[in-house]
Jmol script that loads the backbone (N, CA, C; Angstrom):
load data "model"
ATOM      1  N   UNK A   1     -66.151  62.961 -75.643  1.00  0.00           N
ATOM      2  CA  UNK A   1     -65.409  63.104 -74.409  1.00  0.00           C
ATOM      3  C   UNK A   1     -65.695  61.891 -73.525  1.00  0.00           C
ATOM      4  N   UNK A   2     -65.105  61.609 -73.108  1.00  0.00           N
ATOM      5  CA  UNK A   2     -64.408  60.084 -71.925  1.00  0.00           C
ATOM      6  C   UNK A   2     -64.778  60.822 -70.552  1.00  0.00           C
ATOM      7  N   UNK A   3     -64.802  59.959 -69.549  1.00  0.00           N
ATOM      8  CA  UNK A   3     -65.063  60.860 -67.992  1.00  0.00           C
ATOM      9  C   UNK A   3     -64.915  59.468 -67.084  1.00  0.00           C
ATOM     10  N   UNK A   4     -64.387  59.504 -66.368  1.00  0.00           N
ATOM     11  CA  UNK A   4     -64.257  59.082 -64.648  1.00  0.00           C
ATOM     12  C   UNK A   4     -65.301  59.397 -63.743  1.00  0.00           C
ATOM     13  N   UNK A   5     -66.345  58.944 -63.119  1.00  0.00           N
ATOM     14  CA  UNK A   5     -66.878  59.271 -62.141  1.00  0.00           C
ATOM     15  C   UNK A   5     -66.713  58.624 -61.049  1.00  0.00           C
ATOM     16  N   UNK A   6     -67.106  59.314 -59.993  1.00  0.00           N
ATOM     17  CA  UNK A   6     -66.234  59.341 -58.484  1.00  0.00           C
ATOM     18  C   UNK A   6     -67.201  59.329 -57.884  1.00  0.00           C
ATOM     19  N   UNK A   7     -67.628  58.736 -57.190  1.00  0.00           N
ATOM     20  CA  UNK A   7     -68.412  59.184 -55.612  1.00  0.00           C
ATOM     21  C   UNK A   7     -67.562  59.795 -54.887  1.00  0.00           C
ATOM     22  N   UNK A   8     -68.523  60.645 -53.942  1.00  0.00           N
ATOM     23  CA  UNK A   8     -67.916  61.725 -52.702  1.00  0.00           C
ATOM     24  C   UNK A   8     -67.350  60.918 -51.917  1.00  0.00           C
ATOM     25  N   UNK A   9     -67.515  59.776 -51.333  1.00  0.00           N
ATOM     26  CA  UNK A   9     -67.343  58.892 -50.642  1.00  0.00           C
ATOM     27  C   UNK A   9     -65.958  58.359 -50.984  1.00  0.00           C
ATOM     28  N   UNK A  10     -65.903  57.672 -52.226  1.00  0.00           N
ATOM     29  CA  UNK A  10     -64.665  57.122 -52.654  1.00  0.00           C
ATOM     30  C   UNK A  10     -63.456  58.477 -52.610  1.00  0.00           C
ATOM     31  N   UNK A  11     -64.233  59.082 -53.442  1.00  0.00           N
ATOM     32  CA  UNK A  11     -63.024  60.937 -53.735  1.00  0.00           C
ATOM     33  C   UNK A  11     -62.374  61.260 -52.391  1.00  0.00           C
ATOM     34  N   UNK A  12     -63.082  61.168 -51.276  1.00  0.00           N
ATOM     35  CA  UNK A  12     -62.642  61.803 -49.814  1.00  0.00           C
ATOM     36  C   UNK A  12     -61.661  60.236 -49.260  1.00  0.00           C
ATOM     37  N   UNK A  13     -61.731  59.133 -49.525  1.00  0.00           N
ATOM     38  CA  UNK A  13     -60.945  58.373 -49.521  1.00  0.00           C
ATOM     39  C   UNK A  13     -59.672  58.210 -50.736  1.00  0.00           C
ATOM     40  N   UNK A  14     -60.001  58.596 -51.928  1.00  0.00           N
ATOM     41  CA  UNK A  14     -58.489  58.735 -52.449  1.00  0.00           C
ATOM     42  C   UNK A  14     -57.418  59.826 -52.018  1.00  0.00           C
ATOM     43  N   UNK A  15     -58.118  61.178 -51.759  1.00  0.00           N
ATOM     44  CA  UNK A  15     -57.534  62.105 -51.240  1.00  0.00           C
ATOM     45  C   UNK A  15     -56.732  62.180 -49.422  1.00  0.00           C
ATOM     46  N   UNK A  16     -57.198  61.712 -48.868  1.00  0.00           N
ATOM     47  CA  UNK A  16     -56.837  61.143 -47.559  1.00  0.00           C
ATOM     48  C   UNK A  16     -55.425  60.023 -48.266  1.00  0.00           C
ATOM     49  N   UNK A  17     -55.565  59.141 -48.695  1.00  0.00           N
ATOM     50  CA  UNK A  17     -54.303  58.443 -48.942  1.00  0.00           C
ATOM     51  C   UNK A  17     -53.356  58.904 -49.802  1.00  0.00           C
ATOM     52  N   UNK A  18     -54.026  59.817 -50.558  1.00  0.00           N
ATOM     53  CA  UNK A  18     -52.672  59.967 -52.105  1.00  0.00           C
ATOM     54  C   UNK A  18     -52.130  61.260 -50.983  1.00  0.00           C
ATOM     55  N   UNK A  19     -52.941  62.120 -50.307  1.00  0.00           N
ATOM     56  CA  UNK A  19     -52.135  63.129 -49.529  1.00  0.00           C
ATOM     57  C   UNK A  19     -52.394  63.450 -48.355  1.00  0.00           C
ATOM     58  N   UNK A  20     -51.636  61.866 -47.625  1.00  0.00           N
ATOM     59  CA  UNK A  20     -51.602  61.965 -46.642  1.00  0.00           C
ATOM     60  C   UNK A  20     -50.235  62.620 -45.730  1.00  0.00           C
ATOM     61  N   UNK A  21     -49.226  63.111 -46.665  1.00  0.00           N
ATOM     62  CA  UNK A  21     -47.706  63.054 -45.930  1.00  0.00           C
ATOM     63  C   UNK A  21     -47.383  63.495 -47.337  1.00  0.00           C
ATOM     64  N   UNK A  22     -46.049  64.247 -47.525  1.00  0.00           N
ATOM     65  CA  UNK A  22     -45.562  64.339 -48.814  1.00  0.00           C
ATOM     66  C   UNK A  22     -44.915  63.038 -49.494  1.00  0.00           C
ATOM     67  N   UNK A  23     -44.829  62.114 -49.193  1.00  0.00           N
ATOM     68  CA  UNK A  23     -44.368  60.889 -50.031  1.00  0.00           C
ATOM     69  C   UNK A  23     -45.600  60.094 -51.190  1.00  0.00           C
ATOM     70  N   UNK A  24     -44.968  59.605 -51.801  1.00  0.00           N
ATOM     71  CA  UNK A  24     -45.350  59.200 -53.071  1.00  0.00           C
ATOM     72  C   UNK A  24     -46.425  57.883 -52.652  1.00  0.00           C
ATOM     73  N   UNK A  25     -47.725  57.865 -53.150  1.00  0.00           N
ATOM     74  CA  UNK A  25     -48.382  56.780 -52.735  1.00  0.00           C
ATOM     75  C   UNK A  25     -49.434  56.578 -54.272  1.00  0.00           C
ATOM     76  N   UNK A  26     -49.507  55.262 -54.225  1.00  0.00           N
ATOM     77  CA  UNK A  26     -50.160  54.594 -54.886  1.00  0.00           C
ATOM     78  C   UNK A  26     -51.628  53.893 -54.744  1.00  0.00           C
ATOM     79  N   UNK A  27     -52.081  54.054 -55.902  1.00  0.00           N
ATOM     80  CA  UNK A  27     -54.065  53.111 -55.229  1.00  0.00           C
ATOM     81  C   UNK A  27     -54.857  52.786 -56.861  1.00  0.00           C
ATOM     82  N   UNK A  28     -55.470  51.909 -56.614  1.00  0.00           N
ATOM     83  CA  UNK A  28     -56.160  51.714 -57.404  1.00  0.00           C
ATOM     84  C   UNK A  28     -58.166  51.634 -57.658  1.00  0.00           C
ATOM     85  N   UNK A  29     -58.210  52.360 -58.934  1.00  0.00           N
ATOM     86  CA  UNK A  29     -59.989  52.177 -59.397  1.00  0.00           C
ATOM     87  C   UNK A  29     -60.068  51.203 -59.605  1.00  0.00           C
ATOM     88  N   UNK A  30     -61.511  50.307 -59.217  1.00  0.00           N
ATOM     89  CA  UNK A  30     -62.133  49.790 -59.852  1.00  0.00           C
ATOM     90  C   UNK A  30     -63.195  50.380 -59.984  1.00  0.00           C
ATOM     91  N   UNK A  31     -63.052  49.788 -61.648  1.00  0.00           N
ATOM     92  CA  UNK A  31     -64.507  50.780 -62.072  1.00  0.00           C
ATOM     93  C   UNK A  31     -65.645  49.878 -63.378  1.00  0.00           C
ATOM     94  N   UNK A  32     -66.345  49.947 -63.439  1.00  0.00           N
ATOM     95  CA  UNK A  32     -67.238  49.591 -64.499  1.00  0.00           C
ATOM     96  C   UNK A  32     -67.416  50.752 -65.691  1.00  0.00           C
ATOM     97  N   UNK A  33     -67.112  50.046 -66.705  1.00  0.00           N
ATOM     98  CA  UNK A  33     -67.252  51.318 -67.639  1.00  0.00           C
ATOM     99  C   UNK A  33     -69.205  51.128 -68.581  1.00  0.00           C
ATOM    100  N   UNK A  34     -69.070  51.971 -69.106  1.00  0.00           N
ATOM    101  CA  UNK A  34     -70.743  52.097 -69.754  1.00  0.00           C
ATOM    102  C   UNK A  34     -70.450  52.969 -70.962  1.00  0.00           C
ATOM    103  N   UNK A  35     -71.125  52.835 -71.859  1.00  0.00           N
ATOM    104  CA  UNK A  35     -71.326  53.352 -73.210  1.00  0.00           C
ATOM    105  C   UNK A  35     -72.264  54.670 -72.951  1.00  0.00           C
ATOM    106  N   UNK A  36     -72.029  55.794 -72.963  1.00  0.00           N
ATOM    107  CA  UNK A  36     -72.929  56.825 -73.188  1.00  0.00           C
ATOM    108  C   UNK A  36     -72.876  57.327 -73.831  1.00  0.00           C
ATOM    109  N   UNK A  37     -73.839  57.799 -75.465  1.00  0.00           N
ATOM    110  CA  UNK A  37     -73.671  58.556 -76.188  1.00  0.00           C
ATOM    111  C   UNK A  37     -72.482  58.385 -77.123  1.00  0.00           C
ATOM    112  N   UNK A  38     -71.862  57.544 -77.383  1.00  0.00           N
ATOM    113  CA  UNK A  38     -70.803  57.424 -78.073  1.00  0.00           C
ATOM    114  C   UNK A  38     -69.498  58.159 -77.187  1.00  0.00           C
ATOM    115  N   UNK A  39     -69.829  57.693 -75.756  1.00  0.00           N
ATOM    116  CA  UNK A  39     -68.538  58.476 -75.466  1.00  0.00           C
ATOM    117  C   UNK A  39     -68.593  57.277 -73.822  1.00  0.00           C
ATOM    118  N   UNK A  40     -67.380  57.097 -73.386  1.00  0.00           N
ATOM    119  CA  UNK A  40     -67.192  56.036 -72.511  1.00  0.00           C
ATOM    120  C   UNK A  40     -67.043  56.655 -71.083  1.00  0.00           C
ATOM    121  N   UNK A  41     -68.043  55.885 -70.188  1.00  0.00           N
ATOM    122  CA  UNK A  41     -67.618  56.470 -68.801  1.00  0.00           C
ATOM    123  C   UNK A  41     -67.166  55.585 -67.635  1.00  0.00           C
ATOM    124  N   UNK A  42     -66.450  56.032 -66.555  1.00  0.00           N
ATOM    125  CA  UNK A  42     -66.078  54.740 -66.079  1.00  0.00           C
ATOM    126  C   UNK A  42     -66.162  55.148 -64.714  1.00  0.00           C
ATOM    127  N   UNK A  43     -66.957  54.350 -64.232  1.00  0.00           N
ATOM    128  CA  UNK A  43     -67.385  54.523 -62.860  1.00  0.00           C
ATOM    129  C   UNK A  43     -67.015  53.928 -62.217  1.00  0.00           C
ATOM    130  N   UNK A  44     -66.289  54.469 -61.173  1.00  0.00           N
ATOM    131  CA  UNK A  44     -65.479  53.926 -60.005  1.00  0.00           C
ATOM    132  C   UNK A  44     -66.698  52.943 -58.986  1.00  0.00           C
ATOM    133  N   UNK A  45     -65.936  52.028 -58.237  1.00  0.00           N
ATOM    134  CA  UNK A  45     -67.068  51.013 -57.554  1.00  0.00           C
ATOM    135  C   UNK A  45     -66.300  51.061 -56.259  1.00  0.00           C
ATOM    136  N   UNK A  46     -65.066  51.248 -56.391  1.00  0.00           N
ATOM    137  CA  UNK A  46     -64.193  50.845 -55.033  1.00  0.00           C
ATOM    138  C   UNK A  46     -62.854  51.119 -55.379  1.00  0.00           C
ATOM    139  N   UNK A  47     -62.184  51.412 -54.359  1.00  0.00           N
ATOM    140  CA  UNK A  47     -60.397  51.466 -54.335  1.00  0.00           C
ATOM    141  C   UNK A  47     -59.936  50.671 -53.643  1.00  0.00           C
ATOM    142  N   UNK A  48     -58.718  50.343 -54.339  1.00  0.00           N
ATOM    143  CA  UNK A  48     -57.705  49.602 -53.439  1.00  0.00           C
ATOM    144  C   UNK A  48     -56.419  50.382 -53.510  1.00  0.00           C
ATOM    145  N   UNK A  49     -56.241  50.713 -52.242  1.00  0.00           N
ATOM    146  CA  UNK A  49     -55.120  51.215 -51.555  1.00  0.00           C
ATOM    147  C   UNK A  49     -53.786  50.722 -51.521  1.00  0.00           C
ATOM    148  N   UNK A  50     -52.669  51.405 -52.179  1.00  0.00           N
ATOM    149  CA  UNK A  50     -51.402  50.328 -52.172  1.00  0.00           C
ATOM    150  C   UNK A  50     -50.674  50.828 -50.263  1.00  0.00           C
ATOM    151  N   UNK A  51     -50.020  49.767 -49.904  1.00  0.00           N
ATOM    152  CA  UNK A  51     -49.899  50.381 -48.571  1.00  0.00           C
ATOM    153  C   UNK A  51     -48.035  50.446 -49.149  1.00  0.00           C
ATOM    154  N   UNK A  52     -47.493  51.191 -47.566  1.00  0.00           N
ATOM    155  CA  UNK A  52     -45.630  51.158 -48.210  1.00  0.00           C
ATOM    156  C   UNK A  52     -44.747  50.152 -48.745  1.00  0.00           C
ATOM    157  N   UNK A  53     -45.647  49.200 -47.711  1.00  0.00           N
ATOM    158  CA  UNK A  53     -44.417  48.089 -47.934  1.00  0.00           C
ATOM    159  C   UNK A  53     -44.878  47.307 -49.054  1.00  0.00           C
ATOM    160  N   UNK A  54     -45.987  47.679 -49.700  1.00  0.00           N
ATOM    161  CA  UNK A  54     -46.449  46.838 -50.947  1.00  0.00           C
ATOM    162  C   UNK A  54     -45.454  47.621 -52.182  1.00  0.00           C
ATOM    163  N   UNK A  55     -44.447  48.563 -51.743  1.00  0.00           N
ATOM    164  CA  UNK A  55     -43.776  49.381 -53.092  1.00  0.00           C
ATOM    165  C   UNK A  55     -42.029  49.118 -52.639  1.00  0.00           C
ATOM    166  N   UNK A  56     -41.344  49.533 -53.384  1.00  0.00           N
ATOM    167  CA  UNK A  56     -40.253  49.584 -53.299  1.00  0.00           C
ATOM    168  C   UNK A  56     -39.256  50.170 -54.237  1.00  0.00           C
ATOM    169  N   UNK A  57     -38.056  51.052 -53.983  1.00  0.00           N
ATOM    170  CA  UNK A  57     -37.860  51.959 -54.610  1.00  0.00           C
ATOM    171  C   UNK A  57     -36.630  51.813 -55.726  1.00  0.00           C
ATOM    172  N   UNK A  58     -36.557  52.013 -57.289  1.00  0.00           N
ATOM    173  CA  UNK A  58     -36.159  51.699 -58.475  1.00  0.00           C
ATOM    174  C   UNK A  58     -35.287  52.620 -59.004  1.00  0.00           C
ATOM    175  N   UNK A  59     -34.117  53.100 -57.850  1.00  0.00           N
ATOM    176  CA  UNK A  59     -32.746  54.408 -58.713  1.00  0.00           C
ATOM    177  C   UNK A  59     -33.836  55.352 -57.893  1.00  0.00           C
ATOM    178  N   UNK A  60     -34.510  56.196 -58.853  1.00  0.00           N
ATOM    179  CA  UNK A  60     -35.238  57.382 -58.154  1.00  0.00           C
ATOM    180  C   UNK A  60     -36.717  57.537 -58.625  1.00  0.00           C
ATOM    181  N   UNK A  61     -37.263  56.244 -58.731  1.00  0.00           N
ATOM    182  CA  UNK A  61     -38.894  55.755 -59.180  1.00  0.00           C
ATOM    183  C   UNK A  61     -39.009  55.129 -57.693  1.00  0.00           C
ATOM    184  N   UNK A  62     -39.899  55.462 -57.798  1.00  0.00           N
ATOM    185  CA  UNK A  62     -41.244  54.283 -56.528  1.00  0.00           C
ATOM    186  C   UNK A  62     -41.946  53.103 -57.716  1.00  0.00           C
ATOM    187  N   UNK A  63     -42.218  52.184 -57.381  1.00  0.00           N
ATOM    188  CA  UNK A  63     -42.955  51.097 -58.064  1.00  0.00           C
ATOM    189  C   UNK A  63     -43.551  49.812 -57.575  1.00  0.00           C
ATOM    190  N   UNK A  64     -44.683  49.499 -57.685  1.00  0.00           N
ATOM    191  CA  UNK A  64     -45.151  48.587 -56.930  1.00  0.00           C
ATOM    192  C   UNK A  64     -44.300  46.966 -56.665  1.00  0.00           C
ATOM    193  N   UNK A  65     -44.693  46.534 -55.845  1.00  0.00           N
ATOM    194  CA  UNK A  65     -43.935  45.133 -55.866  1.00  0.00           C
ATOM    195  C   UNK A  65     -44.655  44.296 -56.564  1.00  0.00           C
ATOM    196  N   UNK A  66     -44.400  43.343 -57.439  1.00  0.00           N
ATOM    197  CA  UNK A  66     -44.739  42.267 -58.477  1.00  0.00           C
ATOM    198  C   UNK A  66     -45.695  41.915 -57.829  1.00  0.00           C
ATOM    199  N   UNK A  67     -45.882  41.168 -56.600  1.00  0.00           N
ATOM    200  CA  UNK A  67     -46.927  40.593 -55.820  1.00  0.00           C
ATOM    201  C   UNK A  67     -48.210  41.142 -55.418  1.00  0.00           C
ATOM    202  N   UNK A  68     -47.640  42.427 -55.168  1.00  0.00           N
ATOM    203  CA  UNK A  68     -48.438  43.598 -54.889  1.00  0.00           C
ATOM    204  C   UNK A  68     -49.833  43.770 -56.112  1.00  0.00           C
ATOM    205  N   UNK A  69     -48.926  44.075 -57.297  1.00  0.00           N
ATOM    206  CA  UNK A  69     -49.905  43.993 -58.416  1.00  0.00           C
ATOM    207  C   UNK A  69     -50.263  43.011 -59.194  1.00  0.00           C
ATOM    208  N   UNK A  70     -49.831  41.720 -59.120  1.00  0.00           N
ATOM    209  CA  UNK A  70     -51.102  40.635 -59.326  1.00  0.00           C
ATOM    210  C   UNK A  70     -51.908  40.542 -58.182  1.00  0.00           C
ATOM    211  N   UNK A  71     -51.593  41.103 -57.058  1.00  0.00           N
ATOM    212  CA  UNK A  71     -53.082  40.995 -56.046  1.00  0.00           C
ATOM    213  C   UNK A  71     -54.356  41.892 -56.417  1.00  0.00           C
ATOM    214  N   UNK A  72     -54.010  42.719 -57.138  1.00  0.00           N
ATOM    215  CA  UNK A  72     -54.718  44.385 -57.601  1.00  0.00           C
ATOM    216  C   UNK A  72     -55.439  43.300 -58.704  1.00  0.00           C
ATOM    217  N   UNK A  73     -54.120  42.982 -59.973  1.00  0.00           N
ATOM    218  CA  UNK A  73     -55.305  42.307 -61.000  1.00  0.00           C
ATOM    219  C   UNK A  73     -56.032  41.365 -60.660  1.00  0.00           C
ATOM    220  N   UNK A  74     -55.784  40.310 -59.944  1.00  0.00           N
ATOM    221  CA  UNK A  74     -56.939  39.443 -59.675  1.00  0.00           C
ATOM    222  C   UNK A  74     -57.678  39.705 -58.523  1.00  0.00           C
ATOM    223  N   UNK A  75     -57.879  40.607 -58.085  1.00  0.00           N
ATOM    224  CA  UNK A  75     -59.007  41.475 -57.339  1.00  0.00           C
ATOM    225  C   UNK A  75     -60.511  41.847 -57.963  1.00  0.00           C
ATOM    226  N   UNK A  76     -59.130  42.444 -59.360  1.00  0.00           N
ATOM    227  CA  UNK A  76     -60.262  43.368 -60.447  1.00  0.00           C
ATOM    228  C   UNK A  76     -60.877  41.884 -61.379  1.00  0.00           C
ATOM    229  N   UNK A  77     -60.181  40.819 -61.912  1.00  0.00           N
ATOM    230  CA  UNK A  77     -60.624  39.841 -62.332  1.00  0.00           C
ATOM    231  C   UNK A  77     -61.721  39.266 -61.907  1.00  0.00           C
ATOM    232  N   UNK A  78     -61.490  39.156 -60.785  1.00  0.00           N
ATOM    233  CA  UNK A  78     -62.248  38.516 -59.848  1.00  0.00           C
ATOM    234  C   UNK A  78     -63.610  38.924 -59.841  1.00  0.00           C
ATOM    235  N   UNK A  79     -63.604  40.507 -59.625  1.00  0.00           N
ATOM    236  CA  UNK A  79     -64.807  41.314 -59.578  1.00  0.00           C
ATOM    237  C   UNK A  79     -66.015  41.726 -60.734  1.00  0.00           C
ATOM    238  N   UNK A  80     -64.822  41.162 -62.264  1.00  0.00           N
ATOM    239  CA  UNK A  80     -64.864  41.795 -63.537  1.00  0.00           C
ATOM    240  C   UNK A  80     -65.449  43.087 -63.952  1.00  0.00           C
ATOM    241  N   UNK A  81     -64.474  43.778 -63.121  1.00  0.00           N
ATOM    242  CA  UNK A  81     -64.035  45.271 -63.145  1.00  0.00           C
ATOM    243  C   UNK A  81     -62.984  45.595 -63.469  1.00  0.00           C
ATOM    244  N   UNK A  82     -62.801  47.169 -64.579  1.00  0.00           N
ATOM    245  CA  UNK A  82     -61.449  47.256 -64.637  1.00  0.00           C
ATOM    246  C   UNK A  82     -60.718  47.941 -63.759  1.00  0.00           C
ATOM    247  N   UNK A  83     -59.454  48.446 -64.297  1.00  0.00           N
ATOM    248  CA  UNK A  83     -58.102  49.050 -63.862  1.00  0.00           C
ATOM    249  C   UNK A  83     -57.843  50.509 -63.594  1.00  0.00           C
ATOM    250  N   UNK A  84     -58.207  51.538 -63.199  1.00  0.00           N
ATOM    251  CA  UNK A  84     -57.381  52.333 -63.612  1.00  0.00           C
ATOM    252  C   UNK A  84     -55.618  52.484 -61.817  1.00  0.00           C
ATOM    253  N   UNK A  85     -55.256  53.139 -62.709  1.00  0.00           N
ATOM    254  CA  UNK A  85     -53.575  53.187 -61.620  1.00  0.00           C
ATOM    255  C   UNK A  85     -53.851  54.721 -61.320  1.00  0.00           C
ATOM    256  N   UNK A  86     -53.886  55.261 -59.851  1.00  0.00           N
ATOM    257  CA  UNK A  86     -53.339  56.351 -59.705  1.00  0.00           C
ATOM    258  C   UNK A  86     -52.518  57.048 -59.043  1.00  0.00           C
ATOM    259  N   UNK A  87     -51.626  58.063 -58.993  1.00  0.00           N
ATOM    260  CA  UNK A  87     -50.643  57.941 -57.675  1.00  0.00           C
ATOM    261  C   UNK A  87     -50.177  59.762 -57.535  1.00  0.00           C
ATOM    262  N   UNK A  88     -49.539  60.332 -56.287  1.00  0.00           N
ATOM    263  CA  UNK A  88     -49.543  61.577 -56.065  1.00  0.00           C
ATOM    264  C   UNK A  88     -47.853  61.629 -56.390  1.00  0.00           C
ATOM    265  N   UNK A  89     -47.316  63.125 -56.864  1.00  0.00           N
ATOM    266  CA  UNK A  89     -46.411  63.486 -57.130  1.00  0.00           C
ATOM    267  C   UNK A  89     -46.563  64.578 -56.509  1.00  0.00           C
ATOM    268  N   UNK A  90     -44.967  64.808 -55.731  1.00  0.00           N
ATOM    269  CA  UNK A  90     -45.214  66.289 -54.756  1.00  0.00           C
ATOM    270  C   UNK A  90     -43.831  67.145 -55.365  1.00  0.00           C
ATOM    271  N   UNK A  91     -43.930  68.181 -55.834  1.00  0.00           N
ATOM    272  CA  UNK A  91     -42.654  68.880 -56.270  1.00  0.00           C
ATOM    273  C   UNK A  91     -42.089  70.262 -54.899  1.00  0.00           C
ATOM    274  N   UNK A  92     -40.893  69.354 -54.563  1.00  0.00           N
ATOM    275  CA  UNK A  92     -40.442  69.970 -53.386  1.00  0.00           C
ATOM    276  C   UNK A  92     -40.348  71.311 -53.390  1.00  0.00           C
TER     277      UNK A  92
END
end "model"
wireframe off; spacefill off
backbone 0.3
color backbone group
């Protein structure tokens, strides 16, 4: 089994942005991953927050703006940390 770990800290900050309002929002992990036991864990270090105007909307998708997400990857480059993408879906 694989696992994500979260600090309380970070968790109470993804939750505040992914549901802040019913609209669709975007953010990103960085995380360091580690070998445990033959099973991979990936520990979050920090988020980056997509804000509105970093998205723009595709027929009836939300999706980040091009610019938007090479700022995300060379953030994580930068840091040499990876990726994960996460984002809230609200069913009316």
């Amino acid at each position: 089994m694989n696992e994500i770990r979260i600090p309380q800290s970070i968790w109470t900050d993804i939750r505040q942005h992914l549901f802040q309002n019913e609209d669709e929002h975007f953010a990103f992990l960085l995380v360091e991953n580690y070998n445990v036991k033959n099973h991979t864990v990936f520990l979050v270090k920090e988020i980056i927050k997509i804000k509105e105007e970093e998205t723009e909307t595709d027929f009836f998708a939300l999706k980040m703006k091009t610019d938007s997400l090479l700022r995300v990857i060379n953030i994580a480059n930068s840091k040499k940390l990876g990726l994960v993408e996460i984002h809230n879906h609200f069913s009316g």
